[in-house]
NUDRENRO-103505 format. One record per residue (C-alpha): residue in one letter; y, x, z. Coordinates in steps of 0.5 Angstrom, whole numbers, padded with zeros to 4 digits, always signed. Each point is the difference from the previous one (the first is absolute). Layout:
residues N
AYXZ ...
This chain:
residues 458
X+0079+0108-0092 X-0007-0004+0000 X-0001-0006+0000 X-0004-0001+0005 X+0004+0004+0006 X+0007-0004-0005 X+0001-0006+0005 X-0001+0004+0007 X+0004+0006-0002 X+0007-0002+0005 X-0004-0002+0006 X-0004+0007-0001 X+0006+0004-0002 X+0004-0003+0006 X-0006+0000+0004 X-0001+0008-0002 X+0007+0001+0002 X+0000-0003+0007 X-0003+0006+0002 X+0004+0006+0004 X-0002+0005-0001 X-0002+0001+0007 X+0002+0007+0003 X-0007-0001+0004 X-0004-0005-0004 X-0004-0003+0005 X-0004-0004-0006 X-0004+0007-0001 X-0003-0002+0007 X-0003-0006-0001 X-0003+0003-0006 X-0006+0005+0001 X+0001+0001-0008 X+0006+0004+0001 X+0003-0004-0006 X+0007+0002-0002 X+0003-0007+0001 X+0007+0002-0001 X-0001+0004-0005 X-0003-0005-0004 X+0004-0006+0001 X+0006+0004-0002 X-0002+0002-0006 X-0003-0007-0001 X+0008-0003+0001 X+0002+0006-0005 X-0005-0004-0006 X-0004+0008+0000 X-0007-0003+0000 X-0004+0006-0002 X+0003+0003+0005 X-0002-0005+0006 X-0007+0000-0002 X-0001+0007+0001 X+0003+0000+0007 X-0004-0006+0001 X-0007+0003-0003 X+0002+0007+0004 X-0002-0003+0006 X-0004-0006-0001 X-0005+0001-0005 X-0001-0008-0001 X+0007-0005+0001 X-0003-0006-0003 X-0004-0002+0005 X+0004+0003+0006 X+0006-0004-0003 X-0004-0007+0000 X-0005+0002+0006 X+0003+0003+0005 X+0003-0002+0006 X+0006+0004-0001 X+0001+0004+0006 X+0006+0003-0003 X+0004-0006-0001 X-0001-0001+0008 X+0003+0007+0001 X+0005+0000-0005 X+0008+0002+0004 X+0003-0006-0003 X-0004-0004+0004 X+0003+0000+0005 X+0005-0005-0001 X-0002-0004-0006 X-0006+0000-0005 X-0004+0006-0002 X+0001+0002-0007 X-0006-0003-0003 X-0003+0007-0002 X-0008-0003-0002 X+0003-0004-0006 X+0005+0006-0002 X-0007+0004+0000 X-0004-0005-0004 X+0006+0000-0005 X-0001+0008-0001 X-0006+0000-0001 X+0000-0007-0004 X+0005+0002-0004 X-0003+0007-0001 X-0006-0002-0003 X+0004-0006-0005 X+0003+0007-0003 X-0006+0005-0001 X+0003+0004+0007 X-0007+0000+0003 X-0005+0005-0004 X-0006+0005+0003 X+0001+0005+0002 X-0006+0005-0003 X-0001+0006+0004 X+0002+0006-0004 X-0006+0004+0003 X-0007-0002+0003 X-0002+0003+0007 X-0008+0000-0001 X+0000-0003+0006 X-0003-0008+0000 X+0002-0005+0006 X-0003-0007+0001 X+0004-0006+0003 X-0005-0005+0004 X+0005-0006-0001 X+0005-0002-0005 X+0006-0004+0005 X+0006+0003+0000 X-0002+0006+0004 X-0006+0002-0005 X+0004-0001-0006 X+0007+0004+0003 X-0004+0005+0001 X-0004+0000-0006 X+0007+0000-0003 X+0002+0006+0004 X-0007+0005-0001 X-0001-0002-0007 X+0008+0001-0002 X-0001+0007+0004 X-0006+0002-0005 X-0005-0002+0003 X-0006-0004-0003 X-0001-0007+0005 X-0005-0006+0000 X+0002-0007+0003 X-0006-0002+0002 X+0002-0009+0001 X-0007-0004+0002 X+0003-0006-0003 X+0001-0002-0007 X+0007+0002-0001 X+0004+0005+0003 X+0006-0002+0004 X-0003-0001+0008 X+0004-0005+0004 X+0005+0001-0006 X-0005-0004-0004 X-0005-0004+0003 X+0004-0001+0007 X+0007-0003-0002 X+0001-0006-0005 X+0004+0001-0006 X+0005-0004+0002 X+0002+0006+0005 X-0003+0005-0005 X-0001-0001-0008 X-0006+0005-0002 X+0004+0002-0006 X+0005+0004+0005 X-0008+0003+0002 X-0002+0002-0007 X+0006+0002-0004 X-0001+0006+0007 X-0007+0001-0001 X+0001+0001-0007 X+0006+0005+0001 X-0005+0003+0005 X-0006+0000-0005 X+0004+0004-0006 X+0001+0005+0005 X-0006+0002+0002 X-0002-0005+0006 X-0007-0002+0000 X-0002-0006+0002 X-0008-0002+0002 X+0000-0008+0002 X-0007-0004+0003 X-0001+0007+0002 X-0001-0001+0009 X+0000+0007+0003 X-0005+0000+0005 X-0005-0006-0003 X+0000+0003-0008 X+0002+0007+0002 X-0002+0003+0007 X+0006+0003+0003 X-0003+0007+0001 X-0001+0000-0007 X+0007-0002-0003 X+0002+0007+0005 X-0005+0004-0004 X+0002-0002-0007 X+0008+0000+0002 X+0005+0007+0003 X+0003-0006+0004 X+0000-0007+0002 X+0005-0005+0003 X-0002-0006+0003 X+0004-0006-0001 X-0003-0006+0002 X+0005-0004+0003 X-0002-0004+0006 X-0005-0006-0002 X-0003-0002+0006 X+0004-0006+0002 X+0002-0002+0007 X-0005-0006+0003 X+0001-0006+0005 X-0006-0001+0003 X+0001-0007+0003 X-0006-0006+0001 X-0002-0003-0007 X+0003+0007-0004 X-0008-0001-0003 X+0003-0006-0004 X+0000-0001-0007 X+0006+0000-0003 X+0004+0006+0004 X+0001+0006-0004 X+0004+0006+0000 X+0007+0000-0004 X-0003+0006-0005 X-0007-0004-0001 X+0005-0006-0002 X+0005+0005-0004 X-0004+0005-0004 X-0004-0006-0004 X+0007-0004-0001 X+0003+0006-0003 X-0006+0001-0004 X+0000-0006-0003 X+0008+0000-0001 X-0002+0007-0005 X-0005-0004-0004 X-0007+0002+0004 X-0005-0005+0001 X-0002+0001+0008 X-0006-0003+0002 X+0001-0005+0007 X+0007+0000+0001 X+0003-0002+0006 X+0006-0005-0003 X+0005-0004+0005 X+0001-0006-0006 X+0001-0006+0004 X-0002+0003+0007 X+0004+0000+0006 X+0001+0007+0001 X+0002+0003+0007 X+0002+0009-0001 X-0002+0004+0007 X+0007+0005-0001 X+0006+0000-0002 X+0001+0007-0004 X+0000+0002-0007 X-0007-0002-0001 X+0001-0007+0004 X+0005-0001-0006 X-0004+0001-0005 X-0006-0004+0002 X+0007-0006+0001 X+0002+0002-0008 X-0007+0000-0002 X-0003-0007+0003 X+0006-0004-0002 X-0001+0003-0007 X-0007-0002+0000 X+0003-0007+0002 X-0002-0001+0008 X+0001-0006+0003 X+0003+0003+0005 X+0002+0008+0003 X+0001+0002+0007 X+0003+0007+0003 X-0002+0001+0007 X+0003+0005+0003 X-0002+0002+0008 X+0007+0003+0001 X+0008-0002+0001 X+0004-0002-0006 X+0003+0006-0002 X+0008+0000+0000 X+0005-0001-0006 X+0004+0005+0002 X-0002+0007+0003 X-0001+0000+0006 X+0004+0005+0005 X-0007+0003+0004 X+0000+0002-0008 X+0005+0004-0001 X+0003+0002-0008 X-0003+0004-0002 X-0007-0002+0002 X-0005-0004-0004 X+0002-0007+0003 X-0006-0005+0000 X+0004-0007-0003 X-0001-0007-0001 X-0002+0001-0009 X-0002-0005-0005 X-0004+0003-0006 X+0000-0004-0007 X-0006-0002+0002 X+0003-0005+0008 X+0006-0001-0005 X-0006-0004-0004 X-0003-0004+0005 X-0005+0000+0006 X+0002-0001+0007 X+0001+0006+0006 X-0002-0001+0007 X+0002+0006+0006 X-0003+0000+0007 X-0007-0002-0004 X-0006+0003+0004 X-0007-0002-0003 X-0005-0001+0006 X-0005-0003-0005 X-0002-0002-0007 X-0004-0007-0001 X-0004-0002-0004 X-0005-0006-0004 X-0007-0002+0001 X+0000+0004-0006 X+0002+0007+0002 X+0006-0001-0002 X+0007+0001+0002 X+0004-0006+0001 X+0006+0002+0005 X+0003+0006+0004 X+0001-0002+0007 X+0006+0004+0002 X+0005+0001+0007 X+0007+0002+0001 X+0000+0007+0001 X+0003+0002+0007 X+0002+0007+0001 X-0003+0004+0008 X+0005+0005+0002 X-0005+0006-0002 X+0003-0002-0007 X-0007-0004-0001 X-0001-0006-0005 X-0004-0006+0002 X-0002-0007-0002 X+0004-0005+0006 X-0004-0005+0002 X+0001-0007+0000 X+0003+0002-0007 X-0006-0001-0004 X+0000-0004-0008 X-0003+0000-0006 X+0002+0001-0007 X-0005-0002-0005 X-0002+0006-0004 X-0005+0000-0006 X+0001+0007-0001 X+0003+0005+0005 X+0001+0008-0002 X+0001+0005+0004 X+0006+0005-0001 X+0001+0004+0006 X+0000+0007-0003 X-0004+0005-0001 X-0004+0004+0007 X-0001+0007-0005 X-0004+0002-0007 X-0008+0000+0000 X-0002+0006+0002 X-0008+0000+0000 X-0002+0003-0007 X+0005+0006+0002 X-0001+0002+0007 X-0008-0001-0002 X+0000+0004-0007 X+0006+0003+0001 X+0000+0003+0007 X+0008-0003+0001 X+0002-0001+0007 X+0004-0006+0002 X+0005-0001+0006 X-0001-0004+0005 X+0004-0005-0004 X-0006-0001-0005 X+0005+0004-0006 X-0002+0005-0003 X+0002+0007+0004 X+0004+0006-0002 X+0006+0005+0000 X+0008+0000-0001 X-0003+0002-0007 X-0005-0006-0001 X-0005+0004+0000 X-0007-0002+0003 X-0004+0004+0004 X-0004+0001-0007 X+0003+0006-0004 X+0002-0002-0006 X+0000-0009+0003 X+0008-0002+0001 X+0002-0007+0001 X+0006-0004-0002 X+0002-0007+0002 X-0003-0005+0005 X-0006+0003-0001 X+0003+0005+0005 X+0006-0004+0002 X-0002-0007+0002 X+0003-0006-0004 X+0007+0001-0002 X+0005-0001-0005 X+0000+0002-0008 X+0005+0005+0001 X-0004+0004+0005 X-0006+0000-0005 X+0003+0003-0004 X+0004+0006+0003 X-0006+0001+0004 X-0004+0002-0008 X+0006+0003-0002 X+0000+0005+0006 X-0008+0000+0001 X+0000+0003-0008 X+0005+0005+0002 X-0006+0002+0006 X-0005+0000-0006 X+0004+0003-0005 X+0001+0006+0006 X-0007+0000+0001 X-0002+0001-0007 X+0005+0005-0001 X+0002+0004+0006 X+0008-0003-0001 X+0003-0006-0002 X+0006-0003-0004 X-0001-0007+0002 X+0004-0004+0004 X-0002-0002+0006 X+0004-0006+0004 X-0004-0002+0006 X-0006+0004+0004 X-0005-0003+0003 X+0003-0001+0007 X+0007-0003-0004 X+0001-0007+0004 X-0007-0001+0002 X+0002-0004+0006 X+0004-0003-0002 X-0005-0003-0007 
């Protein structure tokens, strides 16, 4: 037994074990990855470690982050509970695949043949770097094109260590290098290289570009100093964490800062300023508290929307709900110096709006702004590549993530719009099924979702 694992191994074991082997196992509906969680908490409670990571690996090509990113879906789904507490089913996947790496488990997987056939993945998030995994491993020859420095997308630059080590990065990039994975960082398709031209050089191209442009709120004063979008904040955080000099970085030490939003991306703007010692951090969020307990117009096992702490709340800063913005305010100097916010009032048509008579400041040197994200740039690739878009501003494309461009497939929230990690990397494992069938007339690739999957819904 390794020591690392030593310490926690009954709870994981009495955890693993809590699972029934559902006749129906409705875990499988809340994951869109398809994974085998019955299967593999059972081999966990039976010490077959091996084993477990090779059920886990055969439907999700990345557990590591999974099990520390994701919101796990799953364990809302899970048929035990109903009347008590979910098996923690995101910890016992972490574990697997911990575990596993500790062992030597995970090795690369090299093609035993080579197609001749070259693919180039614009993007190296989870979708990228899924389906790169998926084509490379099926013999064909793959380049992930990364504009920043280092690969990883949102993994890298977008979550802070404190959610997401960038070891558990590397060691993944690496498996994928020795297997024949190209990596190309600093190289922006559509400024470094054309996109018409990267079709040219390549037999197929998959776009996986995530959804970058982030959600505005254009209220008076939004032209002050000091507001910021959360990933103008987070990416040079991030990159002065892993040793990089960044050059004018927005840092919240001894500020009073005030986070728009209160999602992932609000939480990790909460963890990053107590961390770069703010005076103080406040999370405003224009909607309800949200409930302890499920509620009963969500049902089991639909994915409740609950009352949740991250580490990085658990750390400090205040939460304000029913808080609507009306308008930022400002110093002689240009500069932000408070939110004045209302008391959101709800209409019966659903809408939310600020009630007046409610009006207060909050002092506010930095503001930022984490209201998610409308969609992917788009420019270069619908100038350059011709690509159509929907009426949403996504990237548009079939059941099969093929764009009306032969040989151009999108996958993730390029085409999808902003969603969960989980989806990302379904939509690359499938979209390299629909690249791989493409190419070579058939496929063996798994395939979990089309492109229509729960696409209301997410």
């Amino acid at each position: 037994m390794h020591a690392h694992l030593e310490q926690g191994q009954p709870f994981l074991k009495e955890q693993a074990g809590r699972c029934m082997d559902c006749g129906v196992p409705f875990c499988h509906q809340g994951c869109p990855l398809g994974n085998l969680i019955p299967e593999w908490n059972d081999l966990v409670w039976r010490g077959q470690w091996k084993d477990a990571i090779d059920r886990l690996h055969a439907t999700n090509n990345f557990p590591e982050f999974t099990g520390r990113v994701c919101p796990a879906p799953c364990e809302s789904s899970c048929v035990l509970g109903i009347n008590q507490p979910a098996v923690t089913i995101k910890n016992v996947e972490v574990s697997i695949v911990d575990e596993a790496f500790a062992r030597g488990y995970v090795t690369p997987q090299v093609p035993q043949r080579l197609t001749g056939s070259t693919v180039a993945v614009v993007g190296s998030g989870p979708a990228g770097l899924a389906a790169a995994q998926q084509l490379t491993r099926a013999g064909h020859t793959v380049a992930v094109y990364e504009r920043d420095d280092a690969v990883g997308g949102l993994l890298r630059y977008g979550i802070p260590d404190f959610k997401l080590e960038k070891k558990h990065v590397d060691r993944r990039i690496a498996q994928m290098e020795a297997e024949g994975t190209r990596f190309r960082t600093n190289r922006e398709i559509g400024r470094d290289i054309t996109w018409d031209a990267l079709r040219r050089r390549f037999d197929a191209v998959v776009v996986a570009t995530g959804a970058t442009v982030p959600r505005d709120l254009p209220l008076p004063g939004r032209e002050l100093d000091g507001i910021h979008f959360a990933m103008d904040f987070l990416h040079p955080a991030n990159a002065v964490a892993a040793g990089k000099d960044v050059v004018g970085q927005i840092t919240a030490e001894g500020k009073h800062v005030v986070v728009i939003g209160g999602g992932d991306t609000g939480s990790d703007c909460v963890g990053t300023a107590l961390r770069q010692g703010a005076a103080s951090v406040t999370t405003l969020a224009i909607g309800k508290k949200p409930p302890l307990e499920r509620p009963a117009s969500q049902p089991w096992p639909t994915d409740p929307i609950l009352f949740e702490v991250s580490s990085s709340h658990e750390e400090g800063g205040e939460r304000a709900y029913l808080a609507s913005t009306v308008e930022f305010v400002g110093d002689e100097q240009g500069r932000v110096r408070a939110l004045k916010v209302a008391t959101t009032e709800y209409l019966p048509d659903g809408r939310r709006v600020p009630t007046e008579g409610t009006e207060r400041e909050i002092p506010a040197d930095l503001v930022l702004v984490a209201m998610g994200f409308t969609g992917p740039e788009t420019e270069t690739v619908t100038e350059q590549g011709g690509v159509e878009l929907t009426k949403r501003g996504l990237v548009g494309r079939t059941a099969k993530y093929a764009t009306n461009v032969p040989g151009v497939f999108v996958a993730g929230d390029a085409g999808r719009g902003q969603s969960l990690i989980v989806w990302a990397i379904a939509e690359g494992r499938a979209a390299a099924a629909a690249v791989d069938a493409y190419l070579q007339g058939d496929t063996e690739l798994p395939a979990p979702v089309t492109a229509n999957t729960g696409a209301l819904r997410a």
